[in-house]
C-alpha positions as CSV (number, residue, x, y, z in Angstrom):
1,X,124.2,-35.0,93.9
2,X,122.3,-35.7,97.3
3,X,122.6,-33.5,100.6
4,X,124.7,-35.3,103.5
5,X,124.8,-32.1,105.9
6,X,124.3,-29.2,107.1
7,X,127.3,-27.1,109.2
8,X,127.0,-23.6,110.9
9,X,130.3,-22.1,110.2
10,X,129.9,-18.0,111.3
11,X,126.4,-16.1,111.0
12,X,124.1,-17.0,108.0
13,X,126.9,-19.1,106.5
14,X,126.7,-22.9,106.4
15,X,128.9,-25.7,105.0
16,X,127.3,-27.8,103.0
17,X,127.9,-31.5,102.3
18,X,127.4,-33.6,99.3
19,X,127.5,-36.9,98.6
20,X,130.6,-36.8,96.3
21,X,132.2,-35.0,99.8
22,X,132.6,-31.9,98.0
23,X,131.6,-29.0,100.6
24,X,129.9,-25.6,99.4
25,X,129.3,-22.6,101.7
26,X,126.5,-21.3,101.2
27,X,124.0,-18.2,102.8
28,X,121.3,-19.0,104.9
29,X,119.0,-16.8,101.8
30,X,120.0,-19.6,99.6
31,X,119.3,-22.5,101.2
32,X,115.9,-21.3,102.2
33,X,114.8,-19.7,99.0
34,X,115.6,-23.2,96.8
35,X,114.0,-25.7,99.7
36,X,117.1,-27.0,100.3
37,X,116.4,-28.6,103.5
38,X,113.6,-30.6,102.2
39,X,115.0,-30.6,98.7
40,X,118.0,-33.3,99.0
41,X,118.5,-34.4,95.6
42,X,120.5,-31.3,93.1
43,X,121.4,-31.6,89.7
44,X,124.5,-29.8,87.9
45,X,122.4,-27.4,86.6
46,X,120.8,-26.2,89.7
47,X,123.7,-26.6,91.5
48,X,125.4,-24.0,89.2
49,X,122.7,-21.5,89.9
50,X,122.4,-21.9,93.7
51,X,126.3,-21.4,93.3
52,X,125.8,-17.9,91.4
53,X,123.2,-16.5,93.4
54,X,125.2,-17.4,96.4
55,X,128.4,-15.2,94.9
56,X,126.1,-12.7,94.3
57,X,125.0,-12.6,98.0
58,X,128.4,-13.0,98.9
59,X,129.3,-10.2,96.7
60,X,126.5,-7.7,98.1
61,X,127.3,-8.3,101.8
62,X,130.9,-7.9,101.5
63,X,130.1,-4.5,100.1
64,X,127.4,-3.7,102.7
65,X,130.5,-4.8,105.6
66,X,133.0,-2.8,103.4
67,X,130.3,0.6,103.5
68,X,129.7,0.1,107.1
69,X,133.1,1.3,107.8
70,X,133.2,4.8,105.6
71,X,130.8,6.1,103.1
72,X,132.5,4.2,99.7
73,X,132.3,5.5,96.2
74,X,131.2,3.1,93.6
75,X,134.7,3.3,91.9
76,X,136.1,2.2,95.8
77,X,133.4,-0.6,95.9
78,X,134.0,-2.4,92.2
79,X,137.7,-1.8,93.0
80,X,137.2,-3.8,96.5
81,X,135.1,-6.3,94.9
82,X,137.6,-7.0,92.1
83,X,140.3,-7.6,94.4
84,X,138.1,-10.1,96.0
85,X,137.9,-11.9,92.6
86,X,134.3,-11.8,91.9
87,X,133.5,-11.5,87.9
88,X,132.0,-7.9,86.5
89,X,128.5,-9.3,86.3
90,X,128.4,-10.0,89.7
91,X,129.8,-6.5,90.5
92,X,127.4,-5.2,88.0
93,X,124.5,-6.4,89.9
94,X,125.6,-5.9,93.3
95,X,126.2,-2.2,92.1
96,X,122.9,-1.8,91.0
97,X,121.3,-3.1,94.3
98,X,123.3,-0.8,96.1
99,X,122.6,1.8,94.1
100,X,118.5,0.6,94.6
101,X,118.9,0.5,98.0
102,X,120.3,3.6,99.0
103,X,123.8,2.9,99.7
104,X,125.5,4.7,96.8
105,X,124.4,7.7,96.1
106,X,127.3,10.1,94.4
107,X,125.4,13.6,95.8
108,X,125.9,12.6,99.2
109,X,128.9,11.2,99.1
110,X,130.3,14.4,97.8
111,X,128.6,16.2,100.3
112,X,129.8,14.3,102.5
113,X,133.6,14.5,101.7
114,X,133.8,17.8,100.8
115,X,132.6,18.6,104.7
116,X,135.0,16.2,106.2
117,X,137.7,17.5,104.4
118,X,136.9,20.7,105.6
119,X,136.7,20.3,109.1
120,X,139.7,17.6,109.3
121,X,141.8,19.1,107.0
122,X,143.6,22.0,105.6
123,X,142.9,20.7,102.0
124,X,142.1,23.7,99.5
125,X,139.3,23.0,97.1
126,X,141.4,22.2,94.0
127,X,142.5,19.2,95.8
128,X,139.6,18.2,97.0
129,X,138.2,17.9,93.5
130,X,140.8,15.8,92.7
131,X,140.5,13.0,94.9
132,X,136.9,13.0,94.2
133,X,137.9,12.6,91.1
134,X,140.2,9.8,91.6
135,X,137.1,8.1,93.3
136,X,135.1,8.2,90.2
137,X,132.7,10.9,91.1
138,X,131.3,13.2,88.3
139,X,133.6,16.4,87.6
140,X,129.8,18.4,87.0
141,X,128.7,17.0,91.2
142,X,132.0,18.0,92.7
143,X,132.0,21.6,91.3
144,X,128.4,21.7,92.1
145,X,129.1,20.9,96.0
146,X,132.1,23.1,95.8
147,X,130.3,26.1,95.2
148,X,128.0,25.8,98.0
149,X,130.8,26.6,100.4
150,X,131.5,29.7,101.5
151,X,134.7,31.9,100.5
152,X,135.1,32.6,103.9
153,X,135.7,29.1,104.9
154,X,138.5,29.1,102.6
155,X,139.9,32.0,103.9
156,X,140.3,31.4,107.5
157,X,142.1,28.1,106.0
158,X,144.5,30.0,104.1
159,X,144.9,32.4,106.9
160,X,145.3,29.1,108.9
161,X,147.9,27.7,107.1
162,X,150.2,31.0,107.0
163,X,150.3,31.7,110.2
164,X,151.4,28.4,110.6
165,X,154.1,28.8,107.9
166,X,155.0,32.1,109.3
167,X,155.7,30.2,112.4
168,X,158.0,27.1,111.7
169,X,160.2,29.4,109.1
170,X,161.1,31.9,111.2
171,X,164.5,32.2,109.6
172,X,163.7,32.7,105.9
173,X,163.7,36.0,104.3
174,X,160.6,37.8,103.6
175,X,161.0,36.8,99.9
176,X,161.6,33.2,100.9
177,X,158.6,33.0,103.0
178,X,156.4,34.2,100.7
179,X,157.8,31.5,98.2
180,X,157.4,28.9,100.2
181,X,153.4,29.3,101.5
182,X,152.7,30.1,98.2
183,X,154.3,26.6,96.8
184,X,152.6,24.7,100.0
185,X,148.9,26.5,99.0
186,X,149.1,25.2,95.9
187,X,149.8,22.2,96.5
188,X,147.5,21.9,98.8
189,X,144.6,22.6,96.6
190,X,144.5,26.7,96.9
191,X,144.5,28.4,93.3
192,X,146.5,31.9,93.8
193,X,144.1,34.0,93.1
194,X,142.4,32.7,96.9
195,X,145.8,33.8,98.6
196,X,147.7,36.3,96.5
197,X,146.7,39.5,98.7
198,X,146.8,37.8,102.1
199,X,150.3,36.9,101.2
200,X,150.9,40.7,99.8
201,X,150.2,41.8,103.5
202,X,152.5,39.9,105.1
203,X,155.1,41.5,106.7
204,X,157.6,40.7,109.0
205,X,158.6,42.7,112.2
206,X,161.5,41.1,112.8
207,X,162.7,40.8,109.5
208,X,166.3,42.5,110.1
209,X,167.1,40.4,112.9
210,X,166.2,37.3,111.0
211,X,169.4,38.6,108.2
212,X,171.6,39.3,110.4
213,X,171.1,35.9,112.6
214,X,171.5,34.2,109.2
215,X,174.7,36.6,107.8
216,X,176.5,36.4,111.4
217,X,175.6,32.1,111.2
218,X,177.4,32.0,107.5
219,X,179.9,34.2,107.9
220,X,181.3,32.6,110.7
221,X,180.8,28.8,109.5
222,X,183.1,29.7,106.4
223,X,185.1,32.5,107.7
224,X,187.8,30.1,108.4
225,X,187.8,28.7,105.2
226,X,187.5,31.2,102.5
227,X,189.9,34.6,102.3
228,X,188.1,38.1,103.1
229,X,187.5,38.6,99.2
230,X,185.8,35.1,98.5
231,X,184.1,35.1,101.8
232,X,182.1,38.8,100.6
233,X,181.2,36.6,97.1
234,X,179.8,33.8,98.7
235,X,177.8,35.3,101.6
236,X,176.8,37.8,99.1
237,X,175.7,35.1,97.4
238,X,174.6,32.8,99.5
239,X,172.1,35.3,100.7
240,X,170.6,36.6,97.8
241,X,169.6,33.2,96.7
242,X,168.1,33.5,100.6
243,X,165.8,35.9,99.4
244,X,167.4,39.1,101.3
245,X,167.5,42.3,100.3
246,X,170.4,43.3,97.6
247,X,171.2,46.3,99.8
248,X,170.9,45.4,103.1
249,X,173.3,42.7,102.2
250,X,175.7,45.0,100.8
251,X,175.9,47.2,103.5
252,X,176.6,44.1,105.5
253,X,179.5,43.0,103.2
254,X,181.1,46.2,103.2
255,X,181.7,45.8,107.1
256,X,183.3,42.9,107.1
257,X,187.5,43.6,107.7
């Protein structure tokens, strides 16, 4: 197979032409490094070297361009690199002279993420592990870079997160709220034992207004509809599973006509 031409397409990439009019892309690198531009004449057997080392290139600065965005993981960069269809080896070696260069490194990733999950979100350190995890990093370097950050921090995020709570649900019971920011912590990555006695101190000033807003809104949607007798059952009902107070809702039962 003989050269016929050389095309600039984008970059270091060029199209090259053969004889037999088949084109090949290839690096800039490539060309260089085999003499290509005084070396005309090709045989298969180069050919299908020049042609590897090229997808390897290919393969390596695709991952550099895909890095250059975010800080990847090397379970994000073979995943990326398979769905561009290159073969394992190749992946295998690009890995490797990523890892020789400096742009995977598993500590600082970690590091990394764990901080920017801190300060942009209200994720608890349970869940942060496990999308490390899911990212292929080491169970023994997350827990390691876990540990390093403070309880505090975690508590101002809690605290955070039920004021927040305390906020939007201003019409639950006491028992209800305290239900649902406990459900929410945990799954957002807080283990109980992080929250429990914050959640024990809440307490809510307005508490008895918030039953009787709720018993007054019940008892006259169904008032019409239900007979003195059933309408006691199901608001008494109806409450309880609210998370009220057996007695306070009792006394309010018993003044309904």
């Amino acid at each position: 197979m003989k050269i016929i031409k050389y095309k600039k397409i984008k970059g270091n990439i060029y199209e090259v032409l053969f004889d037999n009019n088949i084109k090949y892309n290839l690096y800039d690198d490539i060309i260089i490094n085999h003499n290509l531009l005084a070396q005309k004449d090709i045989d298969s057997k180069l050919l299908e070297k020049i042609l590897k080392e090229n997808d390897e290139l290919s393969s390596y600065y695709l991952a550099l361009k895909y890095i250059n965005i975010k800080m990847r993981s090397e379970k994000e960069i073979r995943n990326y690199l398979q769905k561009k269809d290159f073969v394992n080896s190749i992946i295998n070696k690009t890995i490797i002279l990523l890892r020789k260069n400096g742009y995977i490194n598993e500590n600082v990733y970690t590091s990394a993420f764990i901080n920017d999950a801190i300060n942009l979100s209200l994720d608890g350190p349970c869940k942060i592990k496990n999308k490390l995890m899911q990212l292929g990093i080491d169970e023994s370097i997350i827990d390691f870079y876990l540990k390093q950050i403070d309880s505090e921090i975690w508590e101002k995020k809690v605290e955070k997160i039920i004021s927040k709570k305390i906020k939007s649900n201003h019409n639950l019971s006491i028992k209800s709220l305290k239900l649902k920011i406990t459900i929410h912590l945990q799954n957002n990555g807080y283990s109980k034992e992080m929250f429990v006695d914050l959640l024990n101190n809440i307490e809510l000033e307005n508490e008895e207004e918030i039953f009787m807003k709720e018993a007054n809104k019940l008892k006259n949607k169904y008032a019409n509809k239900f007979d003195n007798n059933k309408l006691k059952i199901y608001l008494k009902n109806k409450l309880y599973s609210k998370g009220f107070n057996l007695d306070i809702i009792n006394s309010y039962i018993k003044k309904i006509d």
